[in-house]
KOLDREN-949251 format. One record per atom (N, C-alpha, C): residue in three letters; x negated, y, z. Coordinates in steps of 0.2 Angstrom, whole numbers, plus 5000, padded with zeros to 4 digits. Layout:
// KOLDREN-949251
ALAXYZ;...
***
This chain:
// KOLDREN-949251
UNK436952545567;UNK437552595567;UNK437352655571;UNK437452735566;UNK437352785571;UNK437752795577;UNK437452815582;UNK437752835588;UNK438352895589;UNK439052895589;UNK439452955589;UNK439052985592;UNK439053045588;UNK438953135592;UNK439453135599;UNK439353175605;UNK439753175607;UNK439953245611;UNK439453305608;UNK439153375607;UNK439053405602;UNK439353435600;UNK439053475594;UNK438253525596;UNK438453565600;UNK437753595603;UNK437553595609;UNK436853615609;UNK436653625617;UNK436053685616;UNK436353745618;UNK435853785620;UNK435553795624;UNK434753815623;UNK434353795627;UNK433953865630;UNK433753895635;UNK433953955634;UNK433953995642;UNK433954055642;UNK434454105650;UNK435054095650;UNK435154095656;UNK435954075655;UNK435954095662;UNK436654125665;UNK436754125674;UNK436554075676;UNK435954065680;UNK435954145686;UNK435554205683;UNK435154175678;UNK434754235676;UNK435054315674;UNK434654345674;UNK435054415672;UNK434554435667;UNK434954495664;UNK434754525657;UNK435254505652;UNK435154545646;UNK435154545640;UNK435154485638;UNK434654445635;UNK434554385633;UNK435054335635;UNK434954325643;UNK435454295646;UNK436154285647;UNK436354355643;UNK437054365641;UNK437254375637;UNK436954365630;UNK437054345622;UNK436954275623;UNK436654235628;UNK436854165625;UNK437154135629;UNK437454185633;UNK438254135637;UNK438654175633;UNK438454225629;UNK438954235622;UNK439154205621;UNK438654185615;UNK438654125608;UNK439054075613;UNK438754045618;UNK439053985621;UNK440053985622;UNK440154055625;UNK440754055624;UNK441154065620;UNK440954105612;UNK441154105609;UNK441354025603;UNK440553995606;UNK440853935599;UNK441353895604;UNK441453905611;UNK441853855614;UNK442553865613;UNK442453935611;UNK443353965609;UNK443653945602;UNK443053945597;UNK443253915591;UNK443253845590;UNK443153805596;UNK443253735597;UNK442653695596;UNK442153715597;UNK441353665597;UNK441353645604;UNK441053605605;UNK441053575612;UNK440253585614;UNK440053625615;UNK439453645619;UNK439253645627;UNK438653625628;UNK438353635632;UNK437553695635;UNK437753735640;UNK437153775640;UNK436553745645;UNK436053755643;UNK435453715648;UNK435153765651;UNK435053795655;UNK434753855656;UNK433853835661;UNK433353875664;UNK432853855668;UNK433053845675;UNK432653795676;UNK432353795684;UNK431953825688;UNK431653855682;UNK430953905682;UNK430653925675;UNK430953975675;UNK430854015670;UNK430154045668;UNK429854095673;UNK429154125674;UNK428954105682;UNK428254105682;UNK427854115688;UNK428054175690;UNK428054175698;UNK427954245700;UNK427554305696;UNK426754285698;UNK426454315696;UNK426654335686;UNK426854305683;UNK427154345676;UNK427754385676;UNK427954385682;UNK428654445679;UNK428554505683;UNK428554565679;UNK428554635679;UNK428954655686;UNK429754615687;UNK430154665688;UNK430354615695;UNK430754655699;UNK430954645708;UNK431254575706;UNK431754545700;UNK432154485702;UNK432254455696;UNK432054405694;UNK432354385688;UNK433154345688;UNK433554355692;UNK434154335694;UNK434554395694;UNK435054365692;UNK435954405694;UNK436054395701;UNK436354425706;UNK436654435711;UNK437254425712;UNK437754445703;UNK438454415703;UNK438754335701;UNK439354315701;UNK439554275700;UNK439654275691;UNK439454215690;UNK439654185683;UNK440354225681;UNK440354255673;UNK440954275672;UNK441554215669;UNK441154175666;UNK441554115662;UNK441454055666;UNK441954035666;UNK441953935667;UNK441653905664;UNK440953915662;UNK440653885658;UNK440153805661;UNK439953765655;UNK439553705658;UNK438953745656;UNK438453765661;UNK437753775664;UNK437453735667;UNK436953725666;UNK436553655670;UNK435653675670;UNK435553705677;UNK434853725674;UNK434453675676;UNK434053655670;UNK433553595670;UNK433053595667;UNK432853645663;UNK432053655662;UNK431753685664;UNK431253655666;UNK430553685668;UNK429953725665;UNK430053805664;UNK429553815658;UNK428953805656;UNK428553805663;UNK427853795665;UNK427553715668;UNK427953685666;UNK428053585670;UNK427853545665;UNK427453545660;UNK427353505654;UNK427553425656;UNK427653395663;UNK427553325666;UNK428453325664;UNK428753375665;UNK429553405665;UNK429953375656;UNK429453415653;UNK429653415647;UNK429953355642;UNK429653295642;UNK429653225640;UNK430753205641;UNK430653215647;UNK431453215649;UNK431853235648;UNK431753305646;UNK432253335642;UNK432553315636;UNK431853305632;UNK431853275626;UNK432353235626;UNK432253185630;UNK432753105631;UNK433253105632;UNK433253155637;UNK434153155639;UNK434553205632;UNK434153245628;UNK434653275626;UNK434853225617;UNK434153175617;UNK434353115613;UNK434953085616;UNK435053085621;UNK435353025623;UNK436053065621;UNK436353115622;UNK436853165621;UNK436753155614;UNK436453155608;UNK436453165603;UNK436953205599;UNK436753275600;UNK437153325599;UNK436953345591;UNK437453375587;UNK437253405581;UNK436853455580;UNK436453485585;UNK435953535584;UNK435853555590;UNK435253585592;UNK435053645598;UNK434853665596;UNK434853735600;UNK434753805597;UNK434153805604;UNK433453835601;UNK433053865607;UNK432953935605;UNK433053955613;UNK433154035611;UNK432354035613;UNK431954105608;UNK431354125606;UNK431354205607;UNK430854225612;UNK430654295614;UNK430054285616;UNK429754245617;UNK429254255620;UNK428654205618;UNK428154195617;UNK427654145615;UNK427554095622;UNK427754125627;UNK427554085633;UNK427954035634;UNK428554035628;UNK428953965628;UNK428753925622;UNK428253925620;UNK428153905613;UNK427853835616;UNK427453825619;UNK427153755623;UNK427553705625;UNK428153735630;UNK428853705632;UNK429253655626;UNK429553715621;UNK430153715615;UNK429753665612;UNK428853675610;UNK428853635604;UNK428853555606;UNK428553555612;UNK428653485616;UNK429153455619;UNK429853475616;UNK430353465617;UNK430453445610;UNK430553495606;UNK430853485599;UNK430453435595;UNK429653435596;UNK429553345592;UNK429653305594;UNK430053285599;UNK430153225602;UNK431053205602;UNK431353255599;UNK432053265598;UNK432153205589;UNK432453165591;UNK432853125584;UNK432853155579;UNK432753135573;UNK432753155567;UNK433353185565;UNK433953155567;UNK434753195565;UNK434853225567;UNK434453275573;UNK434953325577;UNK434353385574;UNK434853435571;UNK434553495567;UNK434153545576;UNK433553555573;UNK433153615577;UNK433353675575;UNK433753705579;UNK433653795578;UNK433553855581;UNK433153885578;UNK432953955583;UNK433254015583;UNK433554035587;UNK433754095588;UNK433454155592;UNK433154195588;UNK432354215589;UNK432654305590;UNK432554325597;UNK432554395599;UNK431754435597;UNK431254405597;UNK430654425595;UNK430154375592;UNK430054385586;UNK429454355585;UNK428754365585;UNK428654425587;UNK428054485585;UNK428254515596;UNK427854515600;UNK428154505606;UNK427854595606;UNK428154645609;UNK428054725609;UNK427254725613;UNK427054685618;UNK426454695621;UNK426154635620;UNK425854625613;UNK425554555612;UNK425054555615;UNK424754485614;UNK424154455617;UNK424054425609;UNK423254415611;UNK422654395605;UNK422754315603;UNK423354295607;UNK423454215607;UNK424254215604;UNK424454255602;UNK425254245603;UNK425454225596;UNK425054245591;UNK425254225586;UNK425054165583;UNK424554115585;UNK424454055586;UNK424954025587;UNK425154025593;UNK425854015597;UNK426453995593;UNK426554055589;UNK427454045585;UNK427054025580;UNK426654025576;UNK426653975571;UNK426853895574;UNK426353875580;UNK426553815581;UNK427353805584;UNK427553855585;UNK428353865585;UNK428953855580;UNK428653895574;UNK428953885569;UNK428653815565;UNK428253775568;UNK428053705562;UNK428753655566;UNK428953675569;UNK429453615574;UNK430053645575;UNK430453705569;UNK431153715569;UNK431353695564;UNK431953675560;UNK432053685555;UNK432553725552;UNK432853795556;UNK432753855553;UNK432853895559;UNK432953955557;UNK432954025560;UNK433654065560;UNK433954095565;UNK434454145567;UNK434054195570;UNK434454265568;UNK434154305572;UNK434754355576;UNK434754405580;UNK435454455581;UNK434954535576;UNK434754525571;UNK434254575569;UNK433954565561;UNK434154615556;UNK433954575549;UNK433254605549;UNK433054655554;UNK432254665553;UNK431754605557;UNK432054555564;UNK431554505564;UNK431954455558;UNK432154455555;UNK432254405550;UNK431754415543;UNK431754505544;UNK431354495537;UNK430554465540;UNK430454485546;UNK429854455547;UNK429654415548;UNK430254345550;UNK429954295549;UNK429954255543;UNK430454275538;UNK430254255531;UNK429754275527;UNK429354315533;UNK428554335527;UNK428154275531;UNK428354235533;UNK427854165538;UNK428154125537;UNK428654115536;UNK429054035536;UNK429454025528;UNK429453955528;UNK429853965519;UNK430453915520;UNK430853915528;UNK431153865530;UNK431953925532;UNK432453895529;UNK433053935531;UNK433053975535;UNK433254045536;UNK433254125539;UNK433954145538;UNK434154155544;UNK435054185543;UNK434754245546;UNK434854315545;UNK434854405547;UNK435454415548;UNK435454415556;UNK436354445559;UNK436154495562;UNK436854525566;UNK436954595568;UNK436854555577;UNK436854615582;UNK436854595587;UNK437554615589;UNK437954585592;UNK438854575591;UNK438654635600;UNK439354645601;UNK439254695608;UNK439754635614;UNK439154625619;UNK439454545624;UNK440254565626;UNK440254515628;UNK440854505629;UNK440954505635;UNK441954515638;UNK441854525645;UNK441854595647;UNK441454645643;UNK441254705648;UNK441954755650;UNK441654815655;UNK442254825657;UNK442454875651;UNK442854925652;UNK443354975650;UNK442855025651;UNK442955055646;UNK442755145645;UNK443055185650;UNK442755225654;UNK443255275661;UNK443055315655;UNK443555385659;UNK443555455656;UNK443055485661;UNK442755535657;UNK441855585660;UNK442255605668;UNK442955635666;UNK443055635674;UNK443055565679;UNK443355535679;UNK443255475683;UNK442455455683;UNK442155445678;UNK441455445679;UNK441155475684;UNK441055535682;UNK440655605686;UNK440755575693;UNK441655575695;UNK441955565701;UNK441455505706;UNK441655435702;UNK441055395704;UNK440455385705;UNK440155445699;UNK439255435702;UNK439155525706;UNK439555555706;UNK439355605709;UNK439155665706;UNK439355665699;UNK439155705694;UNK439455745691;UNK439255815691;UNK439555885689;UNK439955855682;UNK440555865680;UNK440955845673;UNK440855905669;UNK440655965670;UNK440456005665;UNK439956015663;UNK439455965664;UNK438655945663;UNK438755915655;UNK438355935652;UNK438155865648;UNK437455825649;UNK437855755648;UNK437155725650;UNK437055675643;UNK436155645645;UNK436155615638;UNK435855555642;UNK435855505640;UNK435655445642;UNK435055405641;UNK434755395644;UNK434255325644;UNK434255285646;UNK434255195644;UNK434555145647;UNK434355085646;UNK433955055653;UNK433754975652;UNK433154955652;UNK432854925653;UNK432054915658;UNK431854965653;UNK431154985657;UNK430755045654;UNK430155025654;UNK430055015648;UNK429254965645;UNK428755015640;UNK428055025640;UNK427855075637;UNK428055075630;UNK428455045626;UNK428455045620;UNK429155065620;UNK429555095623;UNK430155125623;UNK430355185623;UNK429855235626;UNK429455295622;UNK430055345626;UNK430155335632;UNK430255375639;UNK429855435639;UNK429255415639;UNK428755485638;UNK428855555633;UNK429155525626;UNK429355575620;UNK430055595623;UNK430555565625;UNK431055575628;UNK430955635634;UNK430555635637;UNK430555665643;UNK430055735639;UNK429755725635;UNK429555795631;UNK430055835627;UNK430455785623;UNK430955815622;UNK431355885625;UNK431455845630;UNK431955875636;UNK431755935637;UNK431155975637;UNK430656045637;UNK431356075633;UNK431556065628;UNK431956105622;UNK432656105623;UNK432956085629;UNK433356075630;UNK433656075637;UNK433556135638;UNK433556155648;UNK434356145650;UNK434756145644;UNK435256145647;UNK435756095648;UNK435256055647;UNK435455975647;UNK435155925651;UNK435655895654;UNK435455845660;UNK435355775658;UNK434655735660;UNK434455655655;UNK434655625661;UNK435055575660;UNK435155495667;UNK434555455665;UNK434155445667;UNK433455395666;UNK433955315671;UNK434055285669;UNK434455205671;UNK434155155671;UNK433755115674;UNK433555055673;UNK432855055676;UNK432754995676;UNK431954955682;UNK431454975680;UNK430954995681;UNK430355005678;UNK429954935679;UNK429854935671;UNK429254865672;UNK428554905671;UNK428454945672;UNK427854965670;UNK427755025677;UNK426955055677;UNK426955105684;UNK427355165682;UNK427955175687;UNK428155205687;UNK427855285687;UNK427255305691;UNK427055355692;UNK426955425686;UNK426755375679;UNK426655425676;UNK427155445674;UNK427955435673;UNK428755455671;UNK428355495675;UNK428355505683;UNK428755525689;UNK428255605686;UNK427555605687;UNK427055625686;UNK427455725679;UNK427555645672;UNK427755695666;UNK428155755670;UNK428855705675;UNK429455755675;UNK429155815679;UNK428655805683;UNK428555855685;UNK428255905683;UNK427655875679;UNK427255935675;UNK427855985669;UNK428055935668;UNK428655975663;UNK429155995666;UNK429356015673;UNK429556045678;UNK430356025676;UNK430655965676;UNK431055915674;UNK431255905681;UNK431355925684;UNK431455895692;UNK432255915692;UNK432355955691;UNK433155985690;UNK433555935686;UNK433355945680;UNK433655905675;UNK433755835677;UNK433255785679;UNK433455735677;UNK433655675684;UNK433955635683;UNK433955575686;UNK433955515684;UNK433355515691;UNK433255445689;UNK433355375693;UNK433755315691;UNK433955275694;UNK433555205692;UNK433255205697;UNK432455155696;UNK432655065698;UNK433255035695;UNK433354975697;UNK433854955691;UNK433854895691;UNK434054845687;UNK434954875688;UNK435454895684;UNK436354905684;UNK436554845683;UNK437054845686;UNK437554795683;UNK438054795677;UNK438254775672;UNK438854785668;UNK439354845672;UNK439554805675;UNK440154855679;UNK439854935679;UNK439254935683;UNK438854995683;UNK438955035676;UNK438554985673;UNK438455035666;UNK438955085663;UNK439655045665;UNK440155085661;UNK440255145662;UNK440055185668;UNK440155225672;UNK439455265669;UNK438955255668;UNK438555315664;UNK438755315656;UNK438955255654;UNK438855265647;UNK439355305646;UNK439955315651;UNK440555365651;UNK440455425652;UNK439955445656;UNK439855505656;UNK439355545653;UNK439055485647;UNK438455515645;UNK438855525637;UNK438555615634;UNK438755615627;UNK438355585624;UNK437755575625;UNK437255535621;UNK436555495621;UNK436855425620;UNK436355375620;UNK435555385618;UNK435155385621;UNK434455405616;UNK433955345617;UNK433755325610;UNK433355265610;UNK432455275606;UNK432355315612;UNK431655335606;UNK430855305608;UNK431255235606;UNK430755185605;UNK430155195599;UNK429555165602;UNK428855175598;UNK429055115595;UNK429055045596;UNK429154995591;UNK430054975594;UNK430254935588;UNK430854905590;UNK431154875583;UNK431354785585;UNK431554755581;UNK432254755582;UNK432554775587;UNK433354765589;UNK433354775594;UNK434054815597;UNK434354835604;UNK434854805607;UNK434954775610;UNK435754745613;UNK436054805617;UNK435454875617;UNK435854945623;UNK436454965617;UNK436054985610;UNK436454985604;UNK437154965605;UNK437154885607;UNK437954865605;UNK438354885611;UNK437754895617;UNK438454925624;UNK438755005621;UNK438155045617;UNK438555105616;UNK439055105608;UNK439055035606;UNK439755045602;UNK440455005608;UNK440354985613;UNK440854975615;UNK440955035619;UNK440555075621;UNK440755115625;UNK440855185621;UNK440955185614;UNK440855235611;UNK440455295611;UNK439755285615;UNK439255335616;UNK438855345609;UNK439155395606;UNK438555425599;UNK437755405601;UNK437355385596;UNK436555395599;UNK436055425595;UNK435555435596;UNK435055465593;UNK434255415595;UNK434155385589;UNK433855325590;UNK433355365584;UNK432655335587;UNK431955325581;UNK432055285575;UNK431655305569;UNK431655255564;UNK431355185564;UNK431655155567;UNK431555085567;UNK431955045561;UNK431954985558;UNK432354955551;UNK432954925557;UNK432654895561;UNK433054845565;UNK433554875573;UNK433454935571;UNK433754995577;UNK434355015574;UNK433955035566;UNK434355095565;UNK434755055560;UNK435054995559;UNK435554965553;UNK435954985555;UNK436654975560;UNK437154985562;UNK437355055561;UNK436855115565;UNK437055165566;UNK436855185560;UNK436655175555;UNK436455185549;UNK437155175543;UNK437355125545;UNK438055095542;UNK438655125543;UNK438555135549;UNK439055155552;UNK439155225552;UNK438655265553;UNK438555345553;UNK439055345561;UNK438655325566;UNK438855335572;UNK438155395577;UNK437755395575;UNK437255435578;UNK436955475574;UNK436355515577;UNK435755535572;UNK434955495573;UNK434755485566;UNK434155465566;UNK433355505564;UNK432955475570;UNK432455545568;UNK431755485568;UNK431355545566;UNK430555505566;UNK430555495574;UNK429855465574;UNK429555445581;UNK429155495583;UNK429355545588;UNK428955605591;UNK429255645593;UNK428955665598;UNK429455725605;UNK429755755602;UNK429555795595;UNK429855845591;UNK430655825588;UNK430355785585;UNK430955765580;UNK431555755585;UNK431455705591;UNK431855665595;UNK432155735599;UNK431955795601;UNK432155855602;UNK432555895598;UNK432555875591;UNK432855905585;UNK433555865584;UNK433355795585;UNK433955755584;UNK434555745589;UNK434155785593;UNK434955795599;UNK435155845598;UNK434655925596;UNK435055965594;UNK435755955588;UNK435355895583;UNK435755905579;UNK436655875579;UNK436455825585;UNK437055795588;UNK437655835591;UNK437255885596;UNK437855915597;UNK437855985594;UNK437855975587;UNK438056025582;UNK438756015578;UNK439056035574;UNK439456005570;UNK439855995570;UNK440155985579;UNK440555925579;UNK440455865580;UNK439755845579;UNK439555795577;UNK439655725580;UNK439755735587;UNK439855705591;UNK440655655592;UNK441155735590;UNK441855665592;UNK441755645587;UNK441455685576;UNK441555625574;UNK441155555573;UNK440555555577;UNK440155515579;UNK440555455582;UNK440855485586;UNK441555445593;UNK441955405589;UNK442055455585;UNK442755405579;UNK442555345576;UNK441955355573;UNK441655335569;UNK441455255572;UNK441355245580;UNK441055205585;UNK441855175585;UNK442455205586;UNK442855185587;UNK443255125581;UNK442955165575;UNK443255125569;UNK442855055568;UNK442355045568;UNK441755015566;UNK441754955571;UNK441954975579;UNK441654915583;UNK441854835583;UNK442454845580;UNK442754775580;UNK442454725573;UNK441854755569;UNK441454705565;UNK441054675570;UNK440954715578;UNK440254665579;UNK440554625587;UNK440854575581;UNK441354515589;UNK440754465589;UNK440954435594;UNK440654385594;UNK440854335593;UNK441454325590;UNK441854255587;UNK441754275580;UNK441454315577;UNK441354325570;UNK440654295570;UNK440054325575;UNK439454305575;UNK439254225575;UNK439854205580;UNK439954125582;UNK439954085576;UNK440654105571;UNK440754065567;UNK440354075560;UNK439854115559;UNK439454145556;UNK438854095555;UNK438454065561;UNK437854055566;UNK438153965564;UNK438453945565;UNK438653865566;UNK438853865561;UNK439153875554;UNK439253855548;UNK438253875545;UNK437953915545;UNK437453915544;UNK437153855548;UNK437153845554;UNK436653775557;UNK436953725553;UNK437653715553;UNK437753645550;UNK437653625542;UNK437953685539;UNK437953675532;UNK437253705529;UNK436953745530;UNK436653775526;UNK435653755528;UNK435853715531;UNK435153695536;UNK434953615535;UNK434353595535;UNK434153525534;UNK433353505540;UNK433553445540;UNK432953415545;UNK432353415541;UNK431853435546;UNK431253435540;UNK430953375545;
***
């Protein structure tokens, strides 16, 4: 006789204490299926990266858990001796499904050795932030193939890595939107902002937001800016890469006036306060399969001006909330001209305003778990 279930899920995954993005779309999801009535568990790391692998001053939150959630950090990413036990305990739970969240290959040795050793009745599922990693290595795609031989299907928050895992896999692929996290604070008004960071409220400023990786294209952004004396850039977030040559541009392009730059990891709380006083987002990424900064500027109602990317620009495409331009200083300097033309901006605003309640995470939830249960099979 089968054993009662007595979990529906168990995410496996970042979760608090960790910080970032990732780690806060899967205390999402977790929260959300816990409000529509699934009984979930999150699993988060014990050790996620080696020192030596992480870019940036802390891979940890400083704040407290926002939800009462059941978090239990227990895996080990780097502990192959570790792995066999997970396997066991989460048989033992026999849950309806785990979900392993996929961004990186360096969890591919971990997940897979965890997932061939999981019961035949509990469905594999991945919920993949990147399959194709922005600064690959000559090994990495070795890696998710043997990744993908051990799911049996695929979620994404992005229908562009969805189409690219279905040019490699012939196993179930669901293409979702990335929902805007939950939790966050309220919108201030540009006064109240300015007021809090100390910034002139007759300025306009334009935004850039969130670790700063060479493939995020800061550099064309910071050329653009030459076309634009009369506008002030907020440069936000931790540099994972040498900072020296931003520092270097802003100077040669005599940008020292203009811009500010705030060289550390923000809070939630933080953020509300630039996205408040900023009139426009700018995402002038070299590659990009998806942005979670995207969903903070539909909550915050911040217009953008994002590069053609497929998996960037769907929403704001859908939506008609921003402008979109090619990839280069020129264009990216054009498309902000053409932002605060027209008016184009409060109806951009509007437009942010009408549209944001498609992307909840109770839609995404119950979206995500009818696809795992019903529309998925053990291989």
């Amino acid at each position: 006789m089968a054993k009662p279930r007595s979990i529906d899920f168990i995410l496996l995954g970042p979760a608090h204490p960790y910080r970032g993005g990732i780690a806060d779309t899967q205390t999402s999801l977790a929260k959300a299926l816990i409000d529509l009535g699934y009984s979930v568990e999150l699993w988060t790391f014990s050790h996620l990266y080696p020192a030596l692998l992480f870019p940036g001053k802390t891979q940890f939150s400083g704040e407290k858990q926002v939800y009462n959630l059941p978090i239990s950090r227990k895996v080990h990413a780097y502990n192959p001796l570790q792995w066999k036990s997970i396997a066991r305990e989460i048989n033992t739970k026999q849950p309806q499904a785990v979900l392993f969240r996929y961004w990186t290959p360096f969890l591919a040795p971990c997940w897979n050795s965890i997932a061939k050793r999981l019961n035949p009745s509990i469905k594999k599922i991945a919920l993949v932030d990147n399959w194709v990693p922005h600064e690959s290595k000559p090994w990495d795609n070795y890696l998710t193939k043997r990744f993908e031989r051990h799911m049996d299907a695929f979620t994404t928050l992005s229908i562009a890595i969805a189409a690219t895992i279905k040019k490699q896999s012939k196993k179930p692929v669901r293409g979702m939107y990335h929902p805007i996290p939950m939790g966050l604070p309220e919108k201030k008004t540009k006064e109240v902002a300015c007021e809090k960071l100390n910034l002139n409220p007759a300025a306009n400023y334009i935004l850039f937001f969130g670790l700063i990786r060479p493939y995020k294209g800061l550099d064309l952004l910071l050329e653009a800016m030459k076309q634009h004396k009369d506008k002030q850039l907020l440069i936000v977030g931790e540099c994972y890469e040498n900072e020296g040559k931003y520092l270097s541009l802003i100077n040669s392009l005599k940008l020292e006036k203009q811009v500010l730059y705030i060289n550390r990891f923000v809070t939630l709380e933080e953020a509300a306060y630039y996205f408040s006083v900023a009139d426009a987002l700018v995402l002038p990424y070299k590659t990009a399969t998806q942005s979670g900064v995207v969903a903070l500027a539909y909550h915050f109602e911040t217009p953008m001006v994002v590069t053609n990317h497929k998996g960037l620009i769907a929403p704001i495409s859908k939506d008609v909330t921003g402008v979109i331009t090619a990839i280069n200083a020129t264009a990216i300097a054009n498309g902000i001209t053409e932002l605060y033309a027209n008016n184009n901006i409060d109806r951009f605003k509007d437009n942010l305003l009408q549209t944001k309640a498609n992307y909840a995470w109770e839609t995404y939830a119950q979206e995500w778990a009818n696809f795992t249960l019903n529309e998925t099979t053990q291989h």
